[in-house]
N, C-alpha and C positions, 0 to 999 in steps of 0.2 A: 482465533477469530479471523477467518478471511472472508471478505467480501470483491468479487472479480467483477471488474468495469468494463472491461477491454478484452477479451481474448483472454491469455494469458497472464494479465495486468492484475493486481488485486490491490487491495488495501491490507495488511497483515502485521502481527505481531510478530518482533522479533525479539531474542534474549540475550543475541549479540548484538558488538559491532558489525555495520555493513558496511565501513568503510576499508574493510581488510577483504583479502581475494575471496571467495569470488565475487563478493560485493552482491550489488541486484542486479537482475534482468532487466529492471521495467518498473516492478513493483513499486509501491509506498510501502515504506517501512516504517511502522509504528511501536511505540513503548505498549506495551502489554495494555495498560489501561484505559491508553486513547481509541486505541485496537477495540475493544470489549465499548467504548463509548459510539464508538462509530455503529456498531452492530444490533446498538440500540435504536441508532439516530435513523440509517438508511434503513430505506425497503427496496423490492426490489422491483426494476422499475423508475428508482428517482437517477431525473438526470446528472452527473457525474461529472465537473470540468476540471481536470487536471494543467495547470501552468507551468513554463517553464522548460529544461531541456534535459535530457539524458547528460551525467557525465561525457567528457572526452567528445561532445558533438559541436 
């Protein structure tokens, strides 16, 4: 389940850790089921506000 907001940005499930290299680009990384919850919730179209800062900025 991805859902992209931004360019290359998404909302997505992952099955690892992201906190080991290469880590993310950008994304939001979500547990499989919040991932699958999201993909119910958004359409596409609804506005999207992301908070907050990249790692290491």
């Amino acid at each position: 389940h991805s859902q992209f907001f931004d360019g290359g940005q998404a909302f997505h499930s992952v099955t690892k850790s992201m906190y080991n290299p290469p880590g993310s680009g950008g994304c939001v990384n979500m547990r499989p089921a919040d991932a699958k919850a999201y993909w119910k919730l958004l359409k596409n179209g609804d506005d999207v506000y992301v908070y907050g800062r990249k790692p290491g900025t």
